[in-house]
N, C-alpha and C positions, 0 to 999 in steps of 0.2 A: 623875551625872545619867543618869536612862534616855533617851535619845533616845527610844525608842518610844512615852513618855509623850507625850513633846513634840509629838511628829508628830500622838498623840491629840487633844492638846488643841486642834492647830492645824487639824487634817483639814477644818474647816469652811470654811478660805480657800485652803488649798493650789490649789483649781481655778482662783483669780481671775487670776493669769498666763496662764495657758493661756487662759480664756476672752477675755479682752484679746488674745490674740495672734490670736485666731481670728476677732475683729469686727474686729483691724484689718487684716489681712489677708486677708481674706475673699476667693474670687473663686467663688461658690458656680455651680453648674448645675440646671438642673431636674431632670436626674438625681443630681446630689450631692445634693442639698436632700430630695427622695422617699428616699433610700437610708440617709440618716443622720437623717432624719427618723422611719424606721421601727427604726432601731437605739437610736435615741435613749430611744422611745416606748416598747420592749421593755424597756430597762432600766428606765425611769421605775411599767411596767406591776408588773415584779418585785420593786422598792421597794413600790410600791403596799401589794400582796399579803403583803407583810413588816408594814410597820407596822399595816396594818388587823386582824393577829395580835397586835403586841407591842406596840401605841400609840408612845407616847413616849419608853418604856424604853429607847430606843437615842438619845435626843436628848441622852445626859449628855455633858459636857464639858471636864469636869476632873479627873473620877476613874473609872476602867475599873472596872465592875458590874455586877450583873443579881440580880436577885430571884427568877427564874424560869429552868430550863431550857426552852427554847420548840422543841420539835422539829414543832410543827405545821405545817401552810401551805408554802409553800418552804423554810423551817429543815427540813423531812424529805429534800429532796432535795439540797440545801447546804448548807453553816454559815453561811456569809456572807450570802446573798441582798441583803442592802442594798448591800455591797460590790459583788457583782457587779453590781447594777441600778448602781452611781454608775459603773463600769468602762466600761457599756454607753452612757449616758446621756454621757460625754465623748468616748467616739469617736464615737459618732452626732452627737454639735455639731461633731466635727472634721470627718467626712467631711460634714456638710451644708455647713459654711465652704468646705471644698476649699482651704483657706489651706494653702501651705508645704509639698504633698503629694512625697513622703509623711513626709517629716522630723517635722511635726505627731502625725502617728498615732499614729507610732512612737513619738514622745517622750510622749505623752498615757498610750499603753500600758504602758510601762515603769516611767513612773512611777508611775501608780496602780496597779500591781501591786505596785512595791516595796514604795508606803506602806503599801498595804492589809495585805500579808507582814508588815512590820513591826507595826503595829498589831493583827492578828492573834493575832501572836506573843503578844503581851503579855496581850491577851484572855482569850487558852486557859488561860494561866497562872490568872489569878485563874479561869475558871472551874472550872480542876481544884480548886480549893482549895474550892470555893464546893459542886460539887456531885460530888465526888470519881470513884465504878466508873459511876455514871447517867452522868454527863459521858463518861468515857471509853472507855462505847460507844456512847457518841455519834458522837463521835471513831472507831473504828473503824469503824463503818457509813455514815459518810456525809462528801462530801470537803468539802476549805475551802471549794475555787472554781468546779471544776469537776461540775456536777450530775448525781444519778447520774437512770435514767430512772424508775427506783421510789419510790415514796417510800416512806422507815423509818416503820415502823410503832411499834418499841420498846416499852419498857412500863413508862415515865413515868408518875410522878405527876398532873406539870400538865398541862391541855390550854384549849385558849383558840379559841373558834371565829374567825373572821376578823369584822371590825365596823370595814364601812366607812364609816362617821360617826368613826369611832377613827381610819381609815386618812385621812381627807379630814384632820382635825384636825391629824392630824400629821405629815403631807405639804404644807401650805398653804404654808411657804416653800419647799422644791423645788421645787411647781409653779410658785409664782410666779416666783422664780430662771429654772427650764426654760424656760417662757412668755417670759421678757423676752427672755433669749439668743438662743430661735427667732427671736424678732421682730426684736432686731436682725438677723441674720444674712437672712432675708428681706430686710427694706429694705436691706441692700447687695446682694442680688441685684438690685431694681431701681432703686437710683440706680447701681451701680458703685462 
């Protein structure tokens, strides 16, 4: 069995520990709350900006695909951008909680970097297969995780403008998800 499948198929819950641990151990600041608030939002903004490119195409759950090489929108500056928005959007909930610091963060970070490495990993694979020399100058000009400041231009086939009625559609559980967390983690700032 591939584990990296597994992690695939599972990526959708793997946060619900951690987010438990951060409502219940919450001891948030007004300064935590503004600071992870705004980190949170950052990665939430970079999801955005991804799916309002590639719709739903990334909502699959059981089998690792794509139909389209998507180098538009943030896919020009990174490969991941969803990834790194989900990266961004769990330390921003950490450091809003202030729960466990800094043990939290750290454990938040290591983890969704593994998973993400992992699941990655497995990605690139089928898309070498899927879209072979286009893919892997993809792959050469532009990193996993870290964003370059240009964006690749290349000279792809597909191109897909961003369409944010696409991006609302298929962000509506994240946001709702994000939205609930915030709120709890606010009412334990003010009940304690």
């Amino acid at each position: 069995m591939d584990i990296r499948l597994k992690i695939f198929e599972l990526r959708s819950y793997t946060p619900l520990p951690f987010l438990v641990v951060m409502v219940a151990y919450a001891e948030p600041t007004v300064t935590t709350l503004i600071a992870g608030f705004l980190i949170a939002l950052l990665g939430e903004g970079i999801r955005f900006w991804g799916v309002s490119i590639c719709g739903s195409e990334t909502r699959t759950t059981g089998v690792v695909g794509a139909t389209n090489l998507i180098t538009d929108g943030p896919f020009g500056h990174v490969r991941n951008p969803l990834y790194v928005g989900n990266i961004l959007m769990y330390l921003g909930i950490a450091v809003m909680s202030n729960a466990l610091v800094p043990y939290l963060v750290i454990a938040v970070f290591v983890w969704f970097v593994l998973q993400y490495h992992l699941i990655v990993s497995r990605e690139e694979e089928h898309l070498r297969t899927a879209f072979g020399p286009e893919y892997e100058t993809y792959l050469k000009n532009v990193p996993r995780f870290l964003p370059r400041l240009t964006r690749y231009q290349g000279d792809h086939a597909f191109h897909r403008e961003p369409d944010f009625s696409r991006g609302i559609q298929s962000e509506m559980r994240t946001l709702q998800g994000f939205a609930a967390v915030v709120l709890l983690v606010v009412i334990r700032y003010f009940v304690g």
